[in-house]
Backbone bond lengths (Angstrom), bond angles and torsions (degrees), N, CA, C in turn:
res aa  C-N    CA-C-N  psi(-1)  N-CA   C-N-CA  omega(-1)  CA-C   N-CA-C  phi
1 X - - - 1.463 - - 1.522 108.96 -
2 X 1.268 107.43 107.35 1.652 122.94 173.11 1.543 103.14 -68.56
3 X 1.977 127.67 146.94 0.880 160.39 139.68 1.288 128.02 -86.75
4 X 1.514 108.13 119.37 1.674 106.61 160.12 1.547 115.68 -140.26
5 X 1.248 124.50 140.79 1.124 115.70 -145.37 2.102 94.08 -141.93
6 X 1.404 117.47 148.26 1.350 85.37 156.46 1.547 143.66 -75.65
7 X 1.333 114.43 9.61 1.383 122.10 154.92 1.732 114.68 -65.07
8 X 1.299 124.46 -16.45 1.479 122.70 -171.18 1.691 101.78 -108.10
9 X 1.224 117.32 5.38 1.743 113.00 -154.88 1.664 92.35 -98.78
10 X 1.200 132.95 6.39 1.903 122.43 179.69 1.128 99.52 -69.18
11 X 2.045 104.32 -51.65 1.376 119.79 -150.48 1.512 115.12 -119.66
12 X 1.889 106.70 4.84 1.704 113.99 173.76 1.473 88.53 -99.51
13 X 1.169 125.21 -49.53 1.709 121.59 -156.14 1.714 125.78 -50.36
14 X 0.576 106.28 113.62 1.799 91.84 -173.36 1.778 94.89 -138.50
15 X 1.556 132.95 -29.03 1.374 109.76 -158.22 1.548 105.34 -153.01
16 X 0.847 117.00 146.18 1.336 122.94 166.96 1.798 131.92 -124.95
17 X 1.074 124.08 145.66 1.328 137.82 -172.01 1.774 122.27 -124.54
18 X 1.359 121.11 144.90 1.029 152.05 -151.05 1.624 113.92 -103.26
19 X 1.526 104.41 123.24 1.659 105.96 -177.90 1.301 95.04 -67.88
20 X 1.329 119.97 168.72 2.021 134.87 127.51 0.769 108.99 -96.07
21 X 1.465 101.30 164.16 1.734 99.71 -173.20 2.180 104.90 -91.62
22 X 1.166 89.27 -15.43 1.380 104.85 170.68 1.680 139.70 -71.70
23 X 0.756 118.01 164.16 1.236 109.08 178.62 1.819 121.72 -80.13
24 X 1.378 95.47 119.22 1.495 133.41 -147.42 1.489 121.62 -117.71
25 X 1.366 120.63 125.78 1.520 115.82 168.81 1.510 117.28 -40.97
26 X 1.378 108.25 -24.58 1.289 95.19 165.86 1.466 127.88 -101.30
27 X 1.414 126.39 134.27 1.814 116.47 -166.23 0.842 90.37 -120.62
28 X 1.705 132.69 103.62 1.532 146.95 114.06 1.071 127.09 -16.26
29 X 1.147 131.46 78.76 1.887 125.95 148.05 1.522 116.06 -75.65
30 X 1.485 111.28 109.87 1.243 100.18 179.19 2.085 108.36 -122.06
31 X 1.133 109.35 53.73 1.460 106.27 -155.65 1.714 104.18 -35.77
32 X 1.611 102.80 -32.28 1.382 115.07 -153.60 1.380 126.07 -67.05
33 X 1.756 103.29 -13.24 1.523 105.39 171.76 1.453 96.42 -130.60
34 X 1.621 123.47 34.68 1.836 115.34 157.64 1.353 119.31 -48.35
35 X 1.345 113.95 143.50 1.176 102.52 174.81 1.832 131.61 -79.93
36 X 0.998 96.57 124.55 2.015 101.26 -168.91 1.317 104.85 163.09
37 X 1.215 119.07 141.03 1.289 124.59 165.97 1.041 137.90 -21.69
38 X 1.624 115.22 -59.78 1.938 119.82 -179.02 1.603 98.15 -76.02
39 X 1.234 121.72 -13.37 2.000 90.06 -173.46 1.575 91.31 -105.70
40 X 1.564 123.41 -9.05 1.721 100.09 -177.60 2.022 85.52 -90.16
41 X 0.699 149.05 24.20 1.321 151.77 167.06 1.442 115.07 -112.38
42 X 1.354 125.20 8.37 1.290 119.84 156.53 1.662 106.38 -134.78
43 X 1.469 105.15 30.01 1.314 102.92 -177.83 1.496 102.26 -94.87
44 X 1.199 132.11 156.22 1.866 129.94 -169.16 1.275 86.77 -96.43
45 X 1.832 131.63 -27.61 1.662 102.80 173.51 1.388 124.24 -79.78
46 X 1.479 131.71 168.78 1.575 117.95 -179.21 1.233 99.38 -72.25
47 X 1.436 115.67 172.80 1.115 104.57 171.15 1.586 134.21 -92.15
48 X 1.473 116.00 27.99 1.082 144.13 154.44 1.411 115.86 -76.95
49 X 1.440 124.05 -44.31 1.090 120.83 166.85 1.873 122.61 -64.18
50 X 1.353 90.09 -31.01 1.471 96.79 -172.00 1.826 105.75 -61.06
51 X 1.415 108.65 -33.31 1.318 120.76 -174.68 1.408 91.86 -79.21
52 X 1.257 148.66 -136.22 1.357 133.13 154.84 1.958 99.23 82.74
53 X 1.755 79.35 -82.17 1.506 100.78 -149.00 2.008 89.61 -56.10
54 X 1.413 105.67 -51.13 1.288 102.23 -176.88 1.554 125.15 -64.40
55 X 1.450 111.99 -12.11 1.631 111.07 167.36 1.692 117.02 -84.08
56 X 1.518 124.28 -15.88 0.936 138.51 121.71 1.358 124.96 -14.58
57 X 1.460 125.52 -74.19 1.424 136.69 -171.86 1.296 103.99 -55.17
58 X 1.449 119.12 -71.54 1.409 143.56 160.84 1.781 105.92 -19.39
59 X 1.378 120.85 -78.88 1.284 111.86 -179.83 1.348 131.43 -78.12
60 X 1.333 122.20 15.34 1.238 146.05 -164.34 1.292 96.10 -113.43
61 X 0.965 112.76 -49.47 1.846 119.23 175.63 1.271 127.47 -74.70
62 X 1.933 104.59 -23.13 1.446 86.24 150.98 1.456 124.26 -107.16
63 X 1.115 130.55 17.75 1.063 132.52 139.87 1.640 147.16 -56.76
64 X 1.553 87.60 -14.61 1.523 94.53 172.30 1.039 95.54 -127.58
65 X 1.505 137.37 18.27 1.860 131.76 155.62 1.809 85.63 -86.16
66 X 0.771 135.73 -24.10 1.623 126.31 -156.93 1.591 96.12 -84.56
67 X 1.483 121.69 -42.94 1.421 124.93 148.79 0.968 143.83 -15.99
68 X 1.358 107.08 -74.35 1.962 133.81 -147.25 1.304 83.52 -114.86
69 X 1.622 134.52 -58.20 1.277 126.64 -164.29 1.835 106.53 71.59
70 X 1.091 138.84 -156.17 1.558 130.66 162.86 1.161 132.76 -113.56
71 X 1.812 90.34 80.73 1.543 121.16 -166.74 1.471 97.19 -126.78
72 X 1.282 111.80 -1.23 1.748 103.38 177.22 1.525 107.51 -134.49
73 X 1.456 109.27 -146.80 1.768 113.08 146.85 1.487 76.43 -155.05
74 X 1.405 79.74 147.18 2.040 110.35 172.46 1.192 112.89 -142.32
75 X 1.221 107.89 148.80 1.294 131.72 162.68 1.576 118.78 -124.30
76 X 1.407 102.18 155.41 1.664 114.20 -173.91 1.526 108.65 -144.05
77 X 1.325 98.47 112.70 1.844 110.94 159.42 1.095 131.53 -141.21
78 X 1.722 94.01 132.51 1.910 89.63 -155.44 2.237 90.73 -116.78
79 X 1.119 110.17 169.43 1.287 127.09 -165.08 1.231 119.09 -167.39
80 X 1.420 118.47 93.00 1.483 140.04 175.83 1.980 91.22 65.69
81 X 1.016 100.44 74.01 1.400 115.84 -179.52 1.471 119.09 45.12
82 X 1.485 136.81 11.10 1.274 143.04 155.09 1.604 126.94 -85.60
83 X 1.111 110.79 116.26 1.676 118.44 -168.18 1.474 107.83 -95.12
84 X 1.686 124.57 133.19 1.232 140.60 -179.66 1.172 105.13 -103.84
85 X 1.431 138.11 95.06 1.272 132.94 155.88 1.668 135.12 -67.68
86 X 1.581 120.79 120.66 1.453 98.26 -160.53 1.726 81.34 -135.84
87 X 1.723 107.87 -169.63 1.223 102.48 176.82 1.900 111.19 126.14
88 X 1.420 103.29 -156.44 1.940 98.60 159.55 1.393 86.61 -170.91
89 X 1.484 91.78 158.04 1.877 133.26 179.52 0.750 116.08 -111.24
90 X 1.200 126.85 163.28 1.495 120.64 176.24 2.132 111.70 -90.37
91 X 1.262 80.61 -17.71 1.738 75.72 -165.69 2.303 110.60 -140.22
92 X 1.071 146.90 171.37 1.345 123.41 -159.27 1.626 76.07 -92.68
93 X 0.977 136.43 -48.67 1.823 139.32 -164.76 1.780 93.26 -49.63
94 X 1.431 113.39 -84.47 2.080 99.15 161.03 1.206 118.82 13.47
95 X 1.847 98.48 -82.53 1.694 108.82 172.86 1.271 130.78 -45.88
96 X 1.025 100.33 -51.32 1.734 117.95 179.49 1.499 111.04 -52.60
97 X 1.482 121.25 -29.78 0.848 136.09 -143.84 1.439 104.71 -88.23
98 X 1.410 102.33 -62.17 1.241 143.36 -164.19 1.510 101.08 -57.40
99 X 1.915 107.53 -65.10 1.149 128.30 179.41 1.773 109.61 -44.79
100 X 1.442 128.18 -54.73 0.987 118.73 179.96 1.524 125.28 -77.36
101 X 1.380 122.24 -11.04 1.194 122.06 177.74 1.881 101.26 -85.85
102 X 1.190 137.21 -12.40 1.539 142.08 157.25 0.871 125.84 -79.63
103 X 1.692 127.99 -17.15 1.326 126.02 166.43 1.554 89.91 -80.12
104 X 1.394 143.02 -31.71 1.353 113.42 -173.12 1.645 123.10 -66.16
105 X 1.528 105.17 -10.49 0.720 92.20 -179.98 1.748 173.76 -14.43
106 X 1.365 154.50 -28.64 1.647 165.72 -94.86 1.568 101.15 22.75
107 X 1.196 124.71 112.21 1.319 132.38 137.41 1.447 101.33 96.72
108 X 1.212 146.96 -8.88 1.177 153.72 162.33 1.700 117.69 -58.32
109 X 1.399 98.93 108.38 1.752 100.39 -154.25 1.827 82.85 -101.75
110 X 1.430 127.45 -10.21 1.351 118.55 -170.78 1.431 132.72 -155.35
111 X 1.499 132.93 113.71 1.123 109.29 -163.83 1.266 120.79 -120.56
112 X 1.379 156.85 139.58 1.397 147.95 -170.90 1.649 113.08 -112.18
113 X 0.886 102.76 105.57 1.875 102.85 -166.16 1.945 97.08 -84.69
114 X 1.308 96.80 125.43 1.591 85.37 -175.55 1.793 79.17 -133.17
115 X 1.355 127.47 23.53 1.557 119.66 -178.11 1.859 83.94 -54.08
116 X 1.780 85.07 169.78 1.689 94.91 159.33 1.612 98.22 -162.42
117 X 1.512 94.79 148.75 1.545 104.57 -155.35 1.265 110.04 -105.17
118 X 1.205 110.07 88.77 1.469 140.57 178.53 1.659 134.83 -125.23
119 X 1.118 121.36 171.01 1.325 111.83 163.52 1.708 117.20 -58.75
120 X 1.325 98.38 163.96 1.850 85.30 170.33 1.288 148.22 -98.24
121 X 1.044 120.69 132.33 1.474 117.13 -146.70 1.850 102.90 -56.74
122 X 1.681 118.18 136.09 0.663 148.17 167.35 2.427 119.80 -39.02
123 X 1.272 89.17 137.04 1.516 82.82 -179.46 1.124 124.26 -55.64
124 X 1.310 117.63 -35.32 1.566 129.74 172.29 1.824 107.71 -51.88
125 X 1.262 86.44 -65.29 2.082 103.09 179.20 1.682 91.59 -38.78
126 X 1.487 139.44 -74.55 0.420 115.65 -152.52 1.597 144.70 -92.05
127 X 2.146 90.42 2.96 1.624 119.45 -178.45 1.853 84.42 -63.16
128 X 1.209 101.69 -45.55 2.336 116.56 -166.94 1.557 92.89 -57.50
129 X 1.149 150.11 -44.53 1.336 142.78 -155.93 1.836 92.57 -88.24
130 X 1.389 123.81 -54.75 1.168 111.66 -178.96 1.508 120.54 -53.50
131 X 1.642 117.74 -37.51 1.353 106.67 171.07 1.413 133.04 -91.40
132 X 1.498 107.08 20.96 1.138 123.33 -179.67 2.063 106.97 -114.13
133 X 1.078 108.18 -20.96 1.304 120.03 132.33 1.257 136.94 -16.49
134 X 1.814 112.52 -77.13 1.128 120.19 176.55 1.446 128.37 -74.20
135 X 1.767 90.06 -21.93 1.607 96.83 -178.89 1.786 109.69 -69.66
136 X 1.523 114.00 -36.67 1.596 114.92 157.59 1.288 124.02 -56.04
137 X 1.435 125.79 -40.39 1.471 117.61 173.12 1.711 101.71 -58.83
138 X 1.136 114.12 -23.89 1.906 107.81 -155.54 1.649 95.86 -81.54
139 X 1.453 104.18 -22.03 1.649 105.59 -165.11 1.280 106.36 -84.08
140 X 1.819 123.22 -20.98 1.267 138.20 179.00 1.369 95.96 -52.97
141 X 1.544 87.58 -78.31 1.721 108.62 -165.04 1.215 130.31 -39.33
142 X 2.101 101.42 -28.69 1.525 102.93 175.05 1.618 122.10 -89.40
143 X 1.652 103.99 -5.56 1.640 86.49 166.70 1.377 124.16 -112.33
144 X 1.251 87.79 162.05 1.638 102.07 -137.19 2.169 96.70 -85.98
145 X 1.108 102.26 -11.64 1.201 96.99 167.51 1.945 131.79 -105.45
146 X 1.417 101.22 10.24 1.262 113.62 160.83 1.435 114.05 -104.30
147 X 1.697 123.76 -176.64 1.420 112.62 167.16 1.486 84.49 -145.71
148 X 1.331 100.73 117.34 1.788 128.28 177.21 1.268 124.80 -24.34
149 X 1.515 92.04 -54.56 2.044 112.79 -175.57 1.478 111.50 -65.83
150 X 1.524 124.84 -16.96 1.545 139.72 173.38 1.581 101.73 -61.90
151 X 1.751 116.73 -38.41 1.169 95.85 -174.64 1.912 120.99 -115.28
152 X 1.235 118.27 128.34 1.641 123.27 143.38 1.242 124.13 -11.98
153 X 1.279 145.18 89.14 1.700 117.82 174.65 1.539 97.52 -105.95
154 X 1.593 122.85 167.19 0.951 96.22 -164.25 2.026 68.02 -176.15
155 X 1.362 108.60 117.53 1.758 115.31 -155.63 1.984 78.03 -114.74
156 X 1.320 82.05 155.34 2.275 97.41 159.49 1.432 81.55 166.91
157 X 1.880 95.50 125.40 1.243 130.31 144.15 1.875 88.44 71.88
158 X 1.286 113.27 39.87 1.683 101.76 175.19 1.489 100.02 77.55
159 X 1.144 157.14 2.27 0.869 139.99 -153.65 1.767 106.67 -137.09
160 X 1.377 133.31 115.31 1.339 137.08 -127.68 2.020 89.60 -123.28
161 X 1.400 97.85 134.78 1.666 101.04 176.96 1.511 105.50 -138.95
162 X 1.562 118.51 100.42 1.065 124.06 168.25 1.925 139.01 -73.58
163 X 1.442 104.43 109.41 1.321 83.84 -165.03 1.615 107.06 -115.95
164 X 1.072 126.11 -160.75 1.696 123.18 -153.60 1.060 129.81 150.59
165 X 1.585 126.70 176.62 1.368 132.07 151.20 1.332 105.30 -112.00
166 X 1.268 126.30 103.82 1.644 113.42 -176.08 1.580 93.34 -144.77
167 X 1.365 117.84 162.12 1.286 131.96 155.06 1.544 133.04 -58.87
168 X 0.776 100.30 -178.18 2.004 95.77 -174.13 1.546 111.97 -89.34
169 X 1.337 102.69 -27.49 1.557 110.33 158.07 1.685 123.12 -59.06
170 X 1.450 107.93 -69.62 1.711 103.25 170.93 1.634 122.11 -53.50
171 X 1.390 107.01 -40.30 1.965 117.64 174.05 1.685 87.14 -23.78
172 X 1.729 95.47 -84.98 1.769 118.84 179.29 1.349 90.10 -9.11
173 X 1.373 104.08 -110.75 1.045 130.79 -173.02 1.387 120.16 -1.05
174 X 1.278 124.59 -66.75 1.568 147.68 -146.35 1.792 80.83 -64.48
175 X 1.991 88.79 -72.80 1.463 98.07 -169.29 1.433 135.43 -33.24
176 X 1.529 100.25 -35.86 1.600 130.84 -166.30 1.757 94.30 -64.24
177 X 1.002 115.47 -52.21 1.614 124.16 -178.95 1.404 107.60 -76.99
178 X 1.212 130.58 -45.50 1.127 121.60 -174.99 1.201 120.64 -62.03
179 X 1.300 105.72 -39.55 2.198 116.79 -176.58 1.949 81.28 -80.63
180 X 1.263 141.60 -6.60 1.675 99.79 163.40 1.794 114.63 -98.97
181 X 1.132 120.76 40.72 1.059 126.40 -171.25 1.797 106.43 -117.04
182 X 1.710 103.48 125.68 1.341 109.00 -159.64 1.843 101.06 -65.10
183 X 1.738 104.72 147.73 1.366 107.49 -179.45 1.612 103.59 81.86
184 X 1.366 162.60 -46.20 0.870 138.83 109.47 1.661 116.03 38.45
185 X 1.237 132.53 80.09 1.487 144.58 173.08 1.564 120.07 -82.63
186 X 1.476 111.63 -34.51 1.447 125.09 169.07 1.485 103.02 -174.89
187 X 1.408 112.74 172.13 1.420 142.31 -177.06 1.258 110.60 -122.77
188 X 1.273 116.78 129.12 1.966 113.00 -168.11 1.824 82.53 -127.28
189 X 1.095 138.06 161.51 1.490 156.48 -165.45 1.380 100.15 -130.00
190 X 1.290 145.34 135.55 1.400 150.97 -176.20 1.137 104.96 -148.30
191 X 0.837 144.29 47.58 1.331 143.23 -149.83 1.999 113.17 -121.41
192 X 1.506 108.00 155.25 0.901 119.87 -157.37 1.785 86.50 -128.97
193 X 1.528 117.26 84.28 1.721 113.60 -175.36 1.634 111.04 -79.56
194 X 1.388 103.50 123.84 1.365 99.85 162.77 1.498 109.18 -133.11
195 X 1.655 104.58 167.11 1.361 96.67 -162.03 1.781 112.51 -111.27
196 X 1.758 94.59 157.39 1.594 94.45 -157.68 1.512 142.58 -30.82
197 X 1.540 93.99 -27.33 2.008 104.47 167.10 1.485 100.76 -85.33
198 X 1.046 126.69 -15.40 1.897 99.91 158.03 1.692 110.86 -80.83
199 X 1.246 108.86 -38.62 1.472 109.56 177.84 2.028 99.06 -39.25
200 X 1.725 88.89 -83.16 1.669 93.36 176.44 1.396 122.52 -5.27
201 X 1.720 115.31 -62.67 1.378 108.12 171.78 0.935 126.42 -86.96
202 X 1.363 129.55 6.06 1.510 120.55 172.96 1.665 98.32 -83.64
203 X 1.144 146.23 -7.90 1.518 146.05 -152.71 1.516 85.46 -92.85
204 X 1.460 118.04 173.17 1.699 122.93 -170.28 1.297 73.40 -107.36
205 X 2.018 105.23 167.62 1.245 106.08 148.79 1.063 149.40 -144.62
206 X 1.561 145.89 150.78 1.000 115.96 -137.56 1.546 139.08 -63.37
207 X 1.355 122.54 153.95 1.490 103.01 -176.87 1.692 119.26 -66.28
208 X 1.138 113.08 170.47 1.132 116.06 -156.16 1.760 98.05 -88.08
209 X 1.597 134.48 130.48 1.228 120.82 177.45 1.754 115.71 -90.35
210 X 1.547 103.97 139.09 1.173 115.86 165.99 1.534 101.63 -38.10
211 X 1.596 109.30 156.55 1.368 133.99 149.68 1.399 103.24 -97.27
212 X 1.330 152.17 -39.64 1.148 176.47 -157.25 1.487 115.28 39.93
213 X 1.431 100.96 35.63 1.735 114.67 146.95 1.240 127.67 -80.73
214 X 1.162 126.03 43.73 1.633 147.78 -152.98 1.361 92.77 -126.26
215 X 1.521 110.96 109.20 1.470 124.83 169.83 1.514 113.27 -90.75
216 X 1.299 124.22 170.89 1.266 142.60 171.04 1.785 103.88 -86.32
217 X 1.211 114.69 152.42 1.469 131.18 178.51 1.232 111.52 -58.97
């Protein structure tokens, strides 16, 4: 189980990669920044950031189509201004390539190049990563001591990259469940750790309850 953290991004970061809007070696579940009210309301970024993050995606992606052109498949996911590059190249220079033209990106303070320079993953590979996807969102959702929408999933080639704002406790956690889930090849950590009194205030809170000794004028 690989770690990345923003403590590792000065001297891990080097590249970034580009969603399609299509169906892709890489399978994105991102319930946590859908667009609608209840999931950008349990998202830990504002929802300025959440927008942000997706103009990011958008110009990040064409920045590495202006690159690669369709000599690879890429994907791009960025999260509170950190970009996950996943996917395959044809060659490590590709990567290299790719990776540094996405860190130039607007506003992108970080990038994690996880391309790999291979042929491209197959339709099947990648119909299996999307439903292996959901089976991680389902494992989120069912425990009862995480909250789902905190995390990024983000599947290629069996191989699962969780990203977020979470503590060092949920990271654990998330991962711990995720690597026992069949098909499951590895667990990569992307994570953005903060610690439990920032958590505390990032949580909403509750409204305040009537006493309902509240008269009329």
């Amino acid at each position: 189980m690989r770690r990345f953290t923003v403590r590792h991004f000065a001297v891990r970061a080097t590249a970034l990669l580009l969603a399609t809007a299509s169906l892709s070696a890489c399978a994105p579940l991102v319930l946590g920044t859908a667009v609608g009210g209840a999931f950008m309301a349990t998202d830990r970024r504002t929802s300025g950031m959440q927008l942000e993050d997706q103009t990011i995606q958008l110009k990040a992606r064409n920045r590495a189509l202006d690159v690669l052109g369709d000599r690879g498949h890429l994907n791009v996911n960025a999260y509170n201004r950190l970009v996950l590059l996943t996917g395959e190249v044809p060659t490590e220079a590709d990567r290299d390539a790719v990776g540094q033209a996405v860190a130039r990106t607007e506003n992108v303070t970080a990038v994690v190049n996880e391309l790999a320079v291979s042929l491209n993953s197959s339709l099947s590979s990648r119909a299996s990563d999307v439903a292996l996807a959901t089976k991680v969102r389902a494992t989120l959702v069912d425990a009862r001591d995480l909250l789902s929408n905190a995390f990024d999933i983000v599947v290629e080639r069996g191989e699962v990259y969780l990203m977020g704002m979470v503590t060092e406790r949920e990271a654990n956690r998330a991962a711990e469940l995720v690597s026992t889930i069949q098909g499951v090849r590895k667990v990569v950590k992307v994570f953005q750790i903060i610690s439990e009194d920032e958590l505390a205030r990032k949580l909403p809170r509750p409204a305040p309850v009537s006493n309902g000794n509240s008269t009329a004028p």
